[in-house]
N, C-alpha and C positions, 0 to 999 in steps of 0.2 A: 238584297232587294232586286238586284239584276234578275237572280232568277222568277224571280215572283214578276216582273216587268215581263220577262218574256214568255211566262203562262200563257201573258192575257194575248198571245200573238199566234198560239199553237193548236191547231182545230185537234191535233190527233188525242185521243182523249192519254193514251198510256204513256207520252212524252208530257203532256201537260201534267199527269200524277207523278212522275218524275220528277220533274222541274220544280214541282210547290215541296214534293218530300225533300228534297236538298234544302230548298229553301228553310223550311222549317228545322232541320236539321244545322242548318247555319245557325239562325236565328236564336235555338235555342242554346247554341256554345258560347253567344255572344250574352246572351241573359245571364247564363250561369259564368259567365267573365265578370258581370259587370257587376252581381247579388257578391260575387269572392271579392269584389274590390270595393264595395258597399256604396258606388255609383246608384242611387236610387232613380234617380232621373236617366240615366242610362238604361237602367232595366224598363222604367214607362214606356222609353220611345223604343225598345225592343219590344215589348208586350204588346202595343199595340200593330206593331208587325207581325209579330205570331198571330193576332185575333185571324184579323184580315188573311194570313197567308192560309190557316188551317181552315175557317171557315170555307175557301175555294178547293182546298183537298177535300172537305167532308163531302160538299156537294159530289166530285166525283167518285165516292166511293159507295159499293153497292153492298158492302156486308155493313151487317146493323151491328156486330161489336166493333166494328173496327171505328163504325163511325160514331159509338158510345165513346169507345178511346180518344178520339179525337174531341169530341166535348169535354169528356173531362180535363184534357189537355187543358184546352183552352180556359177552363173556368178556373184549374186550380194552379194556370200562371196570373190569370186575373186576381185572383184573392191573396195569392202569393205578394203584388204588388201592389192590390192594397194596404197590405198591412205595413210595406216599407217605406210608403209617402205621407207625406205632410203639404199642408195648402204653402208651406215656406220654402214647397221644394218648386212651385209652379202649379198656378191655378190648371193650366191648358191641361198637364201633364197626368194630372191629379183626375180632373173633370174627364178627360179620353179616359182613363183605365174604369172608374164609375161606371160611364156609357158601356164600353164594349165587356164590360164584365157581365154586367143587369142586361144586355144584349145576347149574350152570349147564351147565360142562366133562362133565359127567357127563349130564346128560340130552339134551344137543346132540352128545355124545361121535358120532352116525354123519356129522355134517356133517364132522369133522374127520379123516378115515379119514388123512387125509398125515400128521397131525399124532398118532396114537393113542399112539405111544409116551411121546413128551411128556407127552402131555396125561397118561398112564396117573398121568408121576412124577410132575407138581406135582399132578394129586388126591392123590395117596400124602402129599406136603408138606403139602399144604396140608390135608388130615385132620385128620393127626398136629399139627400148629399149634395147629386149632380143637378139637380134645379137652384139649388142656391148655391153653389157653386159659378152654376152660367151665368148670373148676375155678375159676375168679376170676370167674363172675358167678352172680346171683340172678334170671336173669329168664328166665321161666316159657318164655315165649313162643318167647325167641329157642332156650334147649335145647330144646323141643321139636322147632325146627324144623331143629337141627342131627341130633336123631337122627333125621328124618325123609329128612333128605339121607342119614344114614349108611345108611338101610338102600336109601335109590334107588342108592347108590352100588352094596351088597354086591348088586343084582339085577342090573346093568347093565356093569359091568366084571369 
């Protein structure tokens, strides 16, 4: 995460696509550590590092496969961790991967034009999950940032 810290400090644009690829590249040896030692809650709070880190590579990058790749990065560690948590592994943990998954699905939603119907249902799922979900937590940050997906959702699908 240092290097993802020191992105957000770096005007030059080819050092800052640097700094997020290591990151990401970290991040993702740390998932796949954590999936080989069946750490589920490990992988959550790695995944939602990845969202965040690749979401600020996509933005800087100017090829449209590269930046399809990078969506699907993101979506198919998202659903990857879906499927490894349970509400007994941590409301918070559970509720964040939800958000930034239907987040993800949703603002990536034109790279996956084959995929739209799909993707349309598990946002619909996975909404409805993380709205009753947020009823079991307290923390400020992360509902904020689930209604902040609910409303990129309501502009965009």
């Amino acid at each position: 995460m240092a290097r993802y810290s020191e992105s957000w400090c770096v005007d030059d644009a080819s050092r800052k696509r640097e700094l997020l690829d290591d990151c990401c590249r970290l991040l993702k040896e740390s998932f796949a550590s954590f999936k080989a030692s069946e750490d589920w809650l490990g992988c959550a709070k790695v995944f939602r590092s990845i969202s965040f880190c690749l979401r600020d590579r996509e933005e800087l990058e100017g090829d449209w496969n590269e930046r399809k790749r990078i969506a699907q990065d993101t979506v198919k560690y998202g659903r990857d961790t879906i499927s490894m948590l349970s509400e007994g592994l941590g409301v918070d943990e559970l509720l964040w991967t939800y958000v930034m998954t239907f987040y993800s699905m949703v603002r990536w939603l034109d790279f996956f034009d084959e995929r739209r119907a799909e993707f349309v249902s598990l946002v619909s799922s996975y909404m409805e999950k993380a709205v009753k979900l947020a009823e079991k937590t307290e923390d400020a940050y992360l509902l904020f940032f689930l209604n902040y997906a609910l409303l990129v959702n309501s502009a965009f699908v």
